[in-house]
N, CA and C atoms as an extended XYZ file, in Angstrom:
408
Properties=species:S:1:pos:R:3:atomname:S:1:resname:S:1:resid:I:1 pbc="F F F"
N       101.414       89.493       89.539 N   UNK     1
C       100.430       89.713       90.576 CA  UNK     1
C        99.968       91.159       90.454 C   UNK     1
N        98.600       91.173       90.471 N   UNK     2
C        98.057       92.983       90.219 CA  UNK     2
C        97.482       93.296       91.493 C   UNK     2
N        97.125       94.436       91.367 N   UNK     3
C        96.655       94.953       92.803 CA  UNK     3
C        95.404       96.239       92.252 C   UNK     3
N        94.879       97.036       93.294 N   UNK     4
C        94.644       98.124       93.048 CA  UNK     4
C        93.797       98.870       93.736 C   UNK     4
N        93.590       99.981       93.743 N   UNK     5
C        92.767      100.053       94.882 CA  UNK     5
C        91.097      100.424       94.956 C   UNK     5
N        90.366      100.986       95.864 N   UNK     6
C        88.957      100.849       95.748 CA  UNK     6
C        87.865      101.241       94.853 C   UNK     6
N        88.631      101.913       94.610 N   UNK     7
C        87.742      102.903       93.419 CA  UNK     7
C        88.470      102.739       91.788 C   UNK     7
N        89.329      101.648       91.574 N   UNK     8
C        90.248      101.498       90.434 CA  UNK     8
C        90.746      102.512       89.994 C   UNK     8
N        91.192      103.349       90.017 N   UNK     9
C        91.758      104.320       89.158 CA  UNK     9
C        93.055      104.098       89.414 C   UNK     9
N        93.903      103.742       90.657 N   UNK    10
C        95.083      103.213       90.496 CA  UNK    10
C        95.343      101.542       90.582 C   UNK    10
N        95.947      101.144       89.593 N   UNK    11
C        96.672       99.859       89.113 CA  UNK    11
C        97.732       99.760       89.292 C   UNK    11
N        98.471       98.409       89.867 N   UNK    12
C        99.384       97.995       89.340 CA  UNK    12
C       100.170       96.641       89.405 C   UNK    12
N       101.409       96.803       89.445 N   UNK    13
C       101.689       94.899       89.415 CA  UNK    13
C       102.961       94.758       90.077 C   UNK    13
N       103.091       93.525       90.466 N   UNK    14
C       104.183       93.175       91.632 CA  UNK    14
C       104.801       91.881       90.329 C   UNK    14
N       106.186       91.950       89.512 N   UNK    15
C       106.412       90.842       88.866 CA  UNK    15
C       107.726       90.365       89.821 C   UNK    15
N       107.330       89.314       89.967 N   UNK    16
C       108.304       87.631       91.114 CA  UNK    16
C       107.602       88.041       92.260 C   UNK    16
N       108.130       87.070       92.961 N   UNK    17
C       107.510       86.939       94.414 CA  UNK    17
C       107.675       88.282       95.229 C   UNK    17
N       107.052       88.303       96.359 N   UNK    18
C       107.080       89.473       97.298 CA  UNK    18
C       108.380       88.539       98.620 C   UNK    18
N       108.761       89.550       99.043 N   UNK    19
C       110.262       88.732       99.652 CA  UNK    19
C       109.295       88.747      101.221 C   UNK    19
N       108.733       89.365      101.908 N   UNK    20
C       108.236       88.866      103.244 CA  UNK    20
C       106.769       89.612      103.595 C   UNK    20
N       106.177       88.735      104.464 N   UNK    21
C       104.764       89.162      104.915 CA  UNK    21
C       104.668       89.289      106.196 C   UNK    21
N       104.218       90.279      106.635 N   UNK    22
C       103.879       90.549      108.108 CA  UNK    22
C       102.633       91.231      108.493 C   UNK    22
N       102.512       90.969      109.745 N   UNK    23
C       101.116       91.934      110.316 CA  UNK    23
C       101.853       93.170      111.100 C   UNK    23
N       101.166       94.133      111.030 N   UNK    24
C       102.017       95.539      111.784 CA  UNK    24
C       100.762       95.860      112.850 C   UNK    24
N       101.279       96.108      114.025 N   UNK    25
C        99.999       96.545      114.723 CA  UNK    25
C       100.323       97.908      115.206 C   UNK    25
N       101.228       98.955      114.920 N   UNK    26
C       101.746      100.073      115.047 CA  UNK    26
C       100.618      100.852      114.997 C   UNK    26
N       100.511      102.391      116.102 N   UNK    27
C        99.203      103.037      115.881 CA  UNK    27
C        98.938      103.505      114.664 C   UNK    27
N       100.104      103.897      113.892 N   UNK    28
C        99.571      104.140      112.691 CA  UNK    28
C        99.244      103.753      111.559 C   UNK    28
N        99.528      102.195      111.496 N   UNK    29
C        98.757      101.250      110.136 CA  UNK    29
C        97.695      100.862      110.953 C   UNK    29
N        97.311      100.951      112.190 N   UNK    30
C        96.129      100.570      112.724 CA  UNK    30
C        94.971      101.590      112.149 C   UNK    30
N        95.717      103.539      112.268 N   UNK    31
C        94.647      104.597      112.247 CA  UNK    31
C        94.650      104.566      110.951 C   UNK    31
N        95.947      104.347      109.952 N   UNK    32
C        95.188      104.466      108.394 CA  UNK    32
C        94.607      103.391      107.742 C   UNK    32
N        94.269      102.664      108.415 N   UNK    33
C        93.688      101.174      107.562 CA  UNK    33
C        92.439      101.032      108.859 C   UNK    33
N        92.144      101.419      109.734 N   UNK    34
C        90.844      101.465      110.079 CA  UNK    34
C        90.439      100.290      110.602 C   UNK    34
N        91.248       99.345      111.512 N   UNK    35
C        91.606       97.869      111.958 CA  UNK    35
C        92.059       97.844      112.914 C   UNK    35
N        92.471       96.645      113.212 N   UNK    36
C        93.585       95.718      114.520 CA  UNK    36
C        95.021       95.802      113.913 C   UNK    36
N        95.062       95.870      112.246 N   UNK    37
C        96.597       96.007      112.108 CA  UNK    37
C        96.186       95.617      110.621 C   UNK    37
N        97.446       96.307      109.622 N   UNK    38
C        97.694       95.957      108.805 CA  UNK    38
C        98.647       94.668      107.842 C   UNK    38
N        98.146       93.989      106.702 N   UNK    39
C        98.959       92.905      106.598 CA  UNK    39
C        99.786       93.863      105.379 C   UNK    39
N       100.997       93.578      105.977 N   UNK    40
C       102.426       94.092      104.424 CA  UNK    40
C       102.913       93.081      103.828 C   UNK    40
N       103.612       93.213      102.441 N   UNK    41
C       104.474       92.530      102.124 CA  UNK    41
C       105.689       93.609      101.548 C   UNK    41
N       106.911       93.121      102.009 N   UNK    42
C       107.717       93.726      101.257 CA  UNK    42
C       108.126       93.697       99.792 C   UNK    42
N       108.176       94.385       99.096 N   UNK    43
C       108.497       94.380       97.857 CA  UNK    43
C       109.951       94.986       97.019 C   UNK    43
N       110.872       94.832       96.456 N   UNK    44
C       111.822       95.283       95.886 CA  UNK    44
C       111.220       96.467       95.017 C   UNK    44
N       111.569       97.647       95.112 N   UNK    45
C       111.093       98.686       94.430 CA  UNK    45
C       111.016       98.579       92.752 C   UNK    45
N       112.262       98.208       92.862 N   UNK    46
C       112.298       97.659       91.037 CA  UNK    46
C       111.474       96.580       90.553 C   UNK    46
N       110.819       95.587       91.535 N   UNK    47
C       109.366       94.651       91.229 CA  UNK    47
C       108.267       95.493       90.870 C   UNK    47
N       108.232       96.424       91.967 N   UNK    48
C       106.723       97.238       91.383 CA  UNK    48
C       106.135       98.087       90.169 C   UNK    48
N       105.227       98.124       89.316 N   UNK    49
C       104.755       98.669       87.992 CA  UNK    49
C       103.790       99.579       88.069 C   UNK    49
N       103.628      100.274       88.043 N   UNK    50
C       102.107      101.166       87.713 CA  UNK    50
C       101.574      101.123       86.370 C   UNK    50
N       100.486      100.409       86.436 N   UNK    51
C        99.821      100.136       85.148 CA  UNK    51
C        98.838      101.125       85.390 C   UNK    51
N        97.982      102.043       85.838 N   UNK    52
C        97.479      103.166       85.971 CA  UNK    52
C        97.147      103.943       87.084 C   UNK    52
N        96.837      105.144       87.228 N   UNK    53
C        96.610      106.105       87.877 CA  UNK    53
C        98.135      106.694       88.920 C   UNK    53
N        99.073      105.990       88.444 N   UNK    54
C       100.325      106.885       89.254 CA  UNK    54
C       100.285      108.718       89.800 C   UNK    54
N        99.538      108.986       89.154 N   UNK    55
C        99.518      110.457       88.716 CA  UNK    55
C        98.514      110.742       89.992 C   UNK    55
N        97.136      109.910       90.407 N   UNK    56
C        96.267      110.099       91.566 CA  UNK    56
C        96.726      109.736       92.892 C   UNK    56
N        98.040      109.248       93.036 N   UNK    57
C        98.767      109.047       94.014 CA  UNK    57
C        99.330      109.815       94.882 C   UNK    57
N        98.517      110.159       96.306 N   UNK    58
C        99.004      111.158       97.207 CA  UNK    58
C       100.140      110.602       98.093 C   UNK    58
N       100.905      111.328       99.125 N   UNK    59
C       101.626      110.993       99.782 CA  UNK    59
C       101.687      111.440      101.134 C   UNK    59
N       101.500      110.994      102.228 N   UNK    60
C       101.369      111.933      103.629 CA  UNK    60
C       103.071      110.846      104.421 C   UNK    60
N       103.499      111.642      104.605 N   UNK    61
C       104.865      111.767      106.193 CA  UNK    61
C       104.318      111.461      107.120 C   UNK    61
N       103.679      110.444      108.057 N   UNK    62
C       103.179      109.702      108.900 CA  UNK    62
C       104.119      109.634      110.332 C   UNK    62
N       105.987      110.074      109.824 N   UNK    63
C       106.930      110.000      110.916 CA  UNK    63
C       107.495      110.597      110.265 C   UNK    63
N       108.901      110.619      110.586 N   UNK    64
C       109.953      111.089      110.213 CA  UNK    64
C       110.843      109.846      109.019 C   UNK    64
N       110.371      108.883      109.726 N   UNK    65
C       111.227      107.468      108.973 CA  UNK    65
C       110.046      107.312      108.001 C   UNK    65
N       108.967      107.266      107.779 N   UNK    66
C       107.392      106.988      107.501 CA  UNK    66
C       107.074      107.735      106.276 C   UNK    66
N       106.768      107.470      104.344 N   UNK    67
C       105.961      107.747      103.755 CA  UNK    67
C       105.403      107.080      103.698 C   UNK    67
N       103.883      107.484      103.946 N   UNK    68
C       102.500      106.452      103.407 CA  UNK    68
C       102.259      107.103      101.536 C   UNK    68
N       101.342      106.306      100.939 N   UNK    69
C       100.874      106.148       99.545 CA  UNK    69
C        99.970      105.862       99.365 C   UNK    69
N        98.818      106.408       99.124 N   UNK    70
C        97.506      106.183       98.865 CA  UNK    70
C        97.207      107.036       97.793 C   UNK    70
N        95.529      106.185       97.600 N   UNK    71
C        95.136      106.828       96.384 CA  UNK    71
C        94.234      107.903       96.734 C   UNK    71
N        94.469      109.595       95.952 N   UNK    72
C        94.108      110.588       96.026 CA  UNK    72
C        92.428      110.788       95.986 C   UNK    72
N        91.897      109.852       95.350 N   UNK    73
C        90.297      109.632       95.241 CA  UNK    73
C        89.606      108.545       96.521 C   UNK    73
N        90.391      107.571       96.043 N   UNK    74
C        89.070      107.161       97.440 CA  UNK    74
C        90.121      106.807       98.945 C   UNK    74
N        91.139      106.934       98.835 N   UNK    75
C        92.033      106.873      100.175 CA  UNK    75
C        92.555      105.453      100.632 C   UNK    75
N        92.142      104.653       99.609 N   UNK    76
C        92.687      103.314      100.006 CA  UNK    76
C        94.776      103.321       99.887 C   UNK    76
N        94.947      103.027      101.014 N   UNK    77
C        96.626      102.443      101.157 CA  UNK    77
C        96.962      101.526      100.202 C   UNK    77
N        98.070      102.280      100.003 N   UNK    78
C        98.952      101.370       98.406 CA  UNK    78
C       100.044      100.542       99.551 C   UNK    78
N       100.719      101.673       99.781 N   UNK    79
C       102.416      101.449      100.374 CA  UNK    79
C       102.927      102.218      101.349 C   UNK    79
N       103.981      101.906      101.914 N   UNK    80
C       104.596      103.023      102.719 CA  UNK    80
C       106.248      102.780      102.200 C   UNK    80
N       107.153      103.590      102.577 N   UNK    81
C       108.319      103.385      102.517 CA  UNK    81
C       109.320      103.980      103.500 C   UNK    81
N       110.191      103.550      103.883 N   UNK    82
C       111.107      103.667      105.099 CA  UNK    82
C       111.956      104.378      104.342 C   UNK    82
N       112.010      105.428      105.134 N   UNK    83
C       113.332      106.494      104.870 CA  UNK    83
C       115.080      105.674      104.760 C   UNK    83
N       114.815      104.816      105.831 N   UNK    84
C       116.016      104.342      105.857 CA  UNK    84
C       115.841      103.328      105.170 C   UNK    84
N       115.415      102.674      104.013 N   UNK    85
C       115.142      101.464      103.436 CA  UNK    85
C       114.635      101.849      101.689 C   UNK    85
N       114.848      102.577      101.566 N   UNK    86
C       114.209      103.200      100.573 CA  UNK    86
C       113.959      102.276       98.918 C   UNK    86
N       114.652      101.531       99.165 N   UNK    87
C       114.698      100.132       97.784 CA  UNK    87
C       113.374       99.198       98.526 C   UNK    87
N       112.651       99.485       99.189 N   UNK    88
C       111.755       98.520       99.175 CA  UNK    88
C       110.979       99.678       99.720 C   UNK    88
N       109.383       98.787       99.110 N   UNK    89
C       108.134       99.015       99.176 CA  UNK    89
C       106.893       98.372      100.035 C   UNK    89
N       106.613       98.915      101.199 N   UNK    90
C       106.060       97.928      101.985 CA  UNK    90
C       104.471       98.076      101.340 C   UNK    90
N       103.949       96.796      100.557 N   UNK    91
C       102.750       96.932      100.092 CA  UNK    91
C       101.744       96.519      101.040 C   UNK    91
N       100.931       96.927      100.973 N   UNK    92
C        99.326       96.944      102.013 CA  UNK    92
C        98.204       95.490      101.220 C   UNK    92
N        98.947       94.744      101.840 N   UNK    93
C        97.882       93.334      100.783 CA  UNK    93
C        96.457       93.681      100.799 C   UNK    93
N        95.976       94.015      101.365 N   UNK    94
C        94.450       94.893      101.207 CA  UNK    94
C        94.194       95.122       99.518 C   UNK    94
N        94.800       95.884       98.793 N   UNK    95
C        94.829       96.243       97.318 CA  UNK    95
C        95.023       95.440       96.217 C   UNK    95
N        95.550       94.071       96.908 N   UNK    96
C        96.050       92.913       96.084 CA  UNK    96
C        94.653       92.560       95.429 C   UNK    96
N        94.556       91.994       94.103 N   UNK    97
C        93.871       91.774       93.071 CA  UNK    97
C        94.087       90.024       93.566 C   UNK    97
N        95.170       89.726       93.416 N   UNK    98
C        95.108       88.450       93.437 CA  UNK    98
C        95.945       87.661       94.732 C   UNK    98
N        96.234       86.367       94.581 N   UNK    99
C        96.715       85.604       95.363 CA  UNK    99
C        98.513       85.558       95.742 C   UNK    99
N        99.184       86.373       96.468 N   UNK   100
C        99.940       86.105       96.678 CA  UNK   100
C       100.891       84.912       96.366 C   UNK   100
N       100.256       83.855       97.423 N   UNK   101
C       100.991       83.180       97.341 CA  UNK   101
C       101.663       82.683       98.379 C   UNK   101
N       101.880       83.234       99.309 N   UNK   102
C       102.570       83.815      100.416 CA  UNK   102
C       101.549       84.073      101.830 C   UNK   102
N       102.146       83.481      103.208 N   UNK   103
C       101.342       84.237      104.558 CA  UNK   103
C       101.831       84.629      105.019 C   UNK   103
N       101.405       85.708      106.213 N   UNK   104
C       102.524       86.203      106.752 CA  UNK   104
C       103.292       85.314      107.737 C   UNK   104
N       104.523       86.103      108.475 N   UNK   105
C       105.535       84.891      109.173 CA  UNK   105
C       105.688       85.655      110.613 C   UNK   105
N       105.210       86.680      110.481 N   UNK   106
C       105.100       87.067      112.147 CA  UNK   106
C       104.217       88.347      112.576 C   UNK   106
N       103.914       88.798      113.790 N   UNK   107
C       103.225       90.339      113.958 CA  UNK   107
C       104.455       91.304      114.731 C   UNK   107
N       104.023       92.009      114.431 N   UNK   108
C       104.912       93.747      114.567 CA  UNK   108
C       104.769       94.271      115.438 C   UNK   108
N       105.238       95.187      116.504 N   UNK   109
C       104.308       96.340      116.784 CA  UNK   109
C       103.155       96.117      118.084 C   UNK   109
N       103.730       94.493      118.423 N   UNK   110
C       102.432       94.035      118.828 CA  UNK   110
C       102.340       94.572      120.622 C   UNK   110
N       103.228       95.070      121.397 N   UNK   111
C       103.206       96.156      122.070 CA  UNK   111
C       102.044       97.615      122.226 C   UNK   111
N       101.715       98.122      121.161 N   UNK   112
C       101.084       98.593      120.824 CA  UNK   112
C        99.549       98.630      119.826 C   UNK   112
N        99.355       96.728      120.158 N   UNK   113
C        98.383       96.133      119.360 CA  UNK   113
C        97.304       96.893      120.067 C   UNK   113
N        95.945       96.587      119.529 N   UNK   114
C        94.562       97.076      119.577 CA  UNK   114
C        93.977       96.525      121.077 C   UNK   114
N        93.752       97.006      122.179 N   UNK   115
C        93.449       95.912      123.246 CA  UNK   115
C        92.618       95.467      122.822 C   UNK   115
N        91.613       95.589      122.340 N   UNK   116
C        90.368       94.954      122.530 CA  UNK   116
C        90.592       93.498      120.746 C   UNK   116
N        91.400       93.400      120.741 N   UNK   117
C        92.038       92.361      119.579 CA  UNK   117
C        92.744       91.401      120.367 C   UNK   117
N        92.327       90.080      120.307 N   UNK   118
C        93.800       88.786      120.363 CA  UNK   118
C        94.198       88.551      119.364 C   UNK   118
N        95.611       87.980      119.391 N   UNK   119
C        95.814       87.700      118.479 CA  UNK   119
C        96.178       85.825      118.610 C   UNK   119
N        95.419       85.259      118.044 N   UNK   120
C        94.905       84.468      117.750 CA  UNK   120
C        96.029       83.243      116.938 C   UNK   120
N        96.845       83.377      116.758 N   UNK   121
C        97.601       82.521      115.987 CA  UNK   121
C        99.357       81.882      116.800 C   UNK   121
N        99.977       81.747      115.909 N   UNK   122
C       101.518       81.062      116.478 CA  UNK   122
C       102.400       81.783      115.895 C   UNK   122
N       102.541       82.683      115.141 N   UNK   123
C       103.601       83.344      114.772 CA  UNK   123
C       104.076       83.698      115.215 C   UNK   123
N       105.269       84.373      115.686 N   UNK   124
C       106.351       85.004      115.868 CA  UNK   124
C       105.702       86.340      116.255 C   UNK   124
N       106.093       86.653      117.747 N   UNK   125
C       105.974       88.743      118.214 CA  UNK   125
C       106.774       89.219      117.967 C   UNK   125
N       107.007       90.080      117.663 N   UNK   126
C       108.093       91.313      118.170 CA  UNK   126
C       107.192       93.149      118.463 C   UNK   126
N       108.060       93.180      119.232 N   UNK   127
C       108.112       94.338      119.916 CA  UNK   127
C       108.182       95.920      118.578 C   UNK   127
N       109.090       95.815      117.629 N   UNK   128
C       109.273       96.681      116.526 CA  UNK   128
C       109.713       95.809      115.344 C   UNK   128
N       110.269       96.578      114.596 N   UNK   129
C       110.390       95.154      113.095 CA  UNK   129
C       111.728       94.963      113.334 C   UNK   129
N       111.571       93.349      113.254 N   UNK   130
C       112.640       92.631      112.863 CA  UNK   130
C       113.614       93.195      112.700 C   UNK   130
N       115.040       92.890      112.934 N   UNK   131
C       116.535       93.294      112.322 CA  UNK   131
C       116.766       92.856      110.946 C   UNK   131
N       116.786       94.401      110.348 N   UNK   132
C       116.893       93.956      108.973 CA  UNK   132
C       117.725       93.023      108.360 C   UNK   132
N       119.045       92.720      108.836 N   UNK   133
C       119.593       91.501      108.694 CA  UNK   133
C       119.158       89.660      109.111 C   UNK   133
N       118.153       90.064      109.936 N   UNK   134
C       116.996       88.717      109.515 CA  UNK   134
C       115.962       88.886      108.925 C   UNK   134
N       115.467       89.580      108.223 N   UNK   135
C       114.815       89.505      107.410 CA  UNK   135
C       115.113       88.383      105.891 C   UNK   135
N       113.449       87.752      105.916 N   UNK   136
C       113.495       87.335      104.974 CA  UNK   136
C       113.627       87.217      103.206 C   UNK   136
């Protein structure tokens, strides 16, 4: 599965499945993705490849627990990664090239969703993310 972001200069690839999908409605995948909320998938760090532009890859501290990953040219969101989680890669399906495969299985954050957004579906709320021991 490839991805990449708006302006191509960064590439890359997700090889096996992505282990879970969610919507985040947290203020801050709301303010860097410019939305009602962002869709993630988690990824095993050792799945992910950079087939180009690694090198145009900025990084901003968003929290304390919080790196975001975007690309240095046109600002599109790659990833973020949890301080305390650091073997996984929460990817921003936005950048995805292709078809997953995969929907998401619940929303995030949703406490702090967008008012002026419903959310519209049957999935699963929570308040903050999941206990990492249910995770999928």
């Amino acid at each position: 599965m490839r991805g990449s972001c708006l302006c191509r200069t960064v590439r890359y690839e997700v090889v096996g499945d992505l282990d879970l999908m969610y919507n985040c409605h947290c203020p801050n995948c709301r303010k860097s993705h410019g939305a009602a909320f962002a869709t993630v998938a988690r990824v095993r760090r050792e799945r992910f490849r950079w087939i180009s532009g690694e090198e145009s890859v900025s990084r901003y501290e968003s929290s304390r627990e919080v790196a975001r990953y975007f690309c240095g040219t046109c600002a599109a969101n790659l990833f973020s990664v949890l301080s305390s989680r650091p073997e996984f890669l929460h990817l921003r399906l936005g950048t995805l090239d292709d078809d997953p495969g995969l929907r998401p299985s619940f929303h995030m954050f949703v406490g702090s969703k967008a008012p002026w957004f419903e959310i519209n579906d049957d999935l699963p709320r929570y308040q903050a993310f999941p206990d990492p021991d249910q995770e999928g």
